[in-house]
N, C-alpha and C positions, 0 to 999 in steps of 0.2 A: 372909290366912293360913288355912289349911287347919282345918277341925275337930281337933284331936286327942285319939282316942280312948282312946291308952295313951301319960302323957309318957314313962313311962319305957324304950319300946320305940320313942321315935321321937328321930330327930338331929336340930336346927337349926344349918345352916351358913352363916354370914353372909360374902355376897360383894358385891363392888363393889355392883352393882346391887340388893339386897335380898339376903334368906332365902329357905332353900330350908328344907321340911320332908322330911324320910325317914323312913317308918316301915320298922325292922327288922322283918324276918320271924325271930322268936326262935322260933317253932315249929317253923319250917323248916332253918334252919340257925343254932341257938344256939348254936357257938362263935366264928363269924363276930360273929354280931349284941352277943356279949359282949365280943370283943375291940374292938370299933368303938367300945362306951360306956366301956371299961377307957379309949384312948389317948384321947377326947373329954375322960374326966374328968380324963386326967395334964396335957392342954393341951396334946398333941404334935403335934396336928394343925394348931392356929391356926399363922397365916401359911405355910402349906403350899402350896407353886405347882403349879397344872396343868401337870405337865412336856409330858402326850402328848394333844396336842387334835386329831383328825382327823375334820373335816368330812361329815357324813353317818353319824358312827360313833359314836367316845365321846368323852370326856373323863376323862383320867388322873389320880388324884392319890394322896399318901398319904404318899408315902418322907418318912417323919419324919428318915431318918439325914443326907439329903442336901437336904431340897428345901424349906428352912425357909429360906424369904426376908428373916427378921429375924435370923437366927444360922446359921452358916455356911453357905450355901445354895452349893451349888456344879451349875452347869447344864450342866456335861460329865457329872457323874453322877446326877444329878438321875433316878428311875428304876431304878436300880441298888441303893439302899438299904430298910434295914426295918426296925421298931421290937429294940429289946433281949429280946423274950418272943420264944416258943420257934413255929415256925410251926404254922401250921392245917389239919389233917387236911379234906379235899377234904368238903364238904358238896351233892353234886351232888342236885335234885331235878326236878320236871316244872315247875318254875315256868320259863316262856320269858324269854328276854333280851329283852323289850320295852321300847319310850323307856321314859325314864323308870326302868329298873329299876337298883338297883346290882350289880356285879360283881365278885368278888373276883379282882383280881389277882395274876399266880403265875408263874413257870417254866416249864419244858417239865414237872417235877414235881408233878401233882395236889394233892399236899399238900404245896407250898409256902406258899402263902397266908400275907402276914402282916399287913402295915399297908396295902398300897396298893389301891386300888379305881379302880372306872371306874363312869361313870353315860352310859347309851345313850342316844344322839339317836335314833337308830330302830329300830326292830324289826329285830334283830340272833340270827335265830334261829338261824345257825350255831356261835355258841357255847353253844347247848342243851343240856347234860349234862355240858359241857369245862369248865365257870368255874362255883362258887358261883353262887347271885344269893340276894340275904341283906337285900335293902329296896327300896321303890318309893317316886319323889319323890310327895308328896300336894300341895304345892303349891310353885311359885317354879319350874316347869320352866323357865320363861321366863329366868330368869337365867342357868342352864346353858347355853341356849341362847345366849346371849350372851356366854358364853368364849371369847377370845381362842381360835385356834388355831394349827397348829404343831406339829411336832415335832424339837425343842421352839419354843415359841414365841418371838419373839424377845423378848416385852415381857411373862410371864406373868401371865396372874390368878394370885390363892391365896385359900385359904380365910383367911379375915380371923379368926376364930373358930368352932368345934364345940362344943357343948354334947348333952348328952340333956338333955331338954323340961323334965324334971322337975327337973331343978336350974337353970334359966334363970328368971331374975326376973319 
């Protein structure tokens, strides 16, 4: 596991294969990196399936509405849904879409953004300025890398559980 510097500015997401650690960039784009610890701490994230996994690109996840693998998880919509708070004003900065970085998921609407994200397998510099990026994995890339893929996939991962650092045992 990765050092961590700030628990309360970083996310552990436990998947099949181990934990991943994410430090939010809360300087960078603080309503993102707040809304991320708001649904971590409601628990809206655990059992959340990777709907949109494409090879060489990212890996999708987030739709609390629909993509909750333990209570009603429906995989025709799965991607389509968002949490019940109100969406997130476009937090665009110079930070590139590098592996590893997170992305906020959206619309053709800039400031849609609500619950859903993507974590980049590779340097993905064409969404530079177009998508949020609001955290970089610090350690567990490897597990990511290990997501089933698919869109959607036929048999998905999900996040097993979210936490911020600082409230994890």
């Amino acid at each position: 596991m990765a050092d961590i510097k700030d628990p309360e500015n970083t996310i552990l997401i436990e998947l099949t294969g181990g934990t991943v650690a994410i430090e939010l960039l809360s300087d960078i784009a603080p309503g993102h990196a707040a809304r991320m610890k708001e649904l971590a701490r409601e628990g809206a994230y655990d059992n959340v399936a990777f709907h949109r996994v494409i090879d060489g690109f990212m890996a999708q996840t987030g739709d609390v509405e629909h993509a909750n693998m333990e209570k009603d998880f429906n995989p025709r919509r799965a991607g389509t849904g968002s949490s019940d708070k109100p969406d997130l004003k476009a937090e665009f900065s110079r930070i590139p879409h590098d592996r590893g970085t997170l992305g906020a998921a959206r619309s053709q609407n800039p400031d849609s953004a609500n619950s859903q994200f993507f974590i980049n397998f590779s340097d993905n510099h064409f969404l530079n300025g177009q998508y949020t990026v609001y955290g970089r994995v610090i350690s567990g890339m490897e597990h990511v890398d290990a997501i089933t893929r698919g869109e959607p996939p036929a048999s998905p991962d999900q996040m097993i559980s979210v936490k911020v650092a600082a409230d994890a045992e």
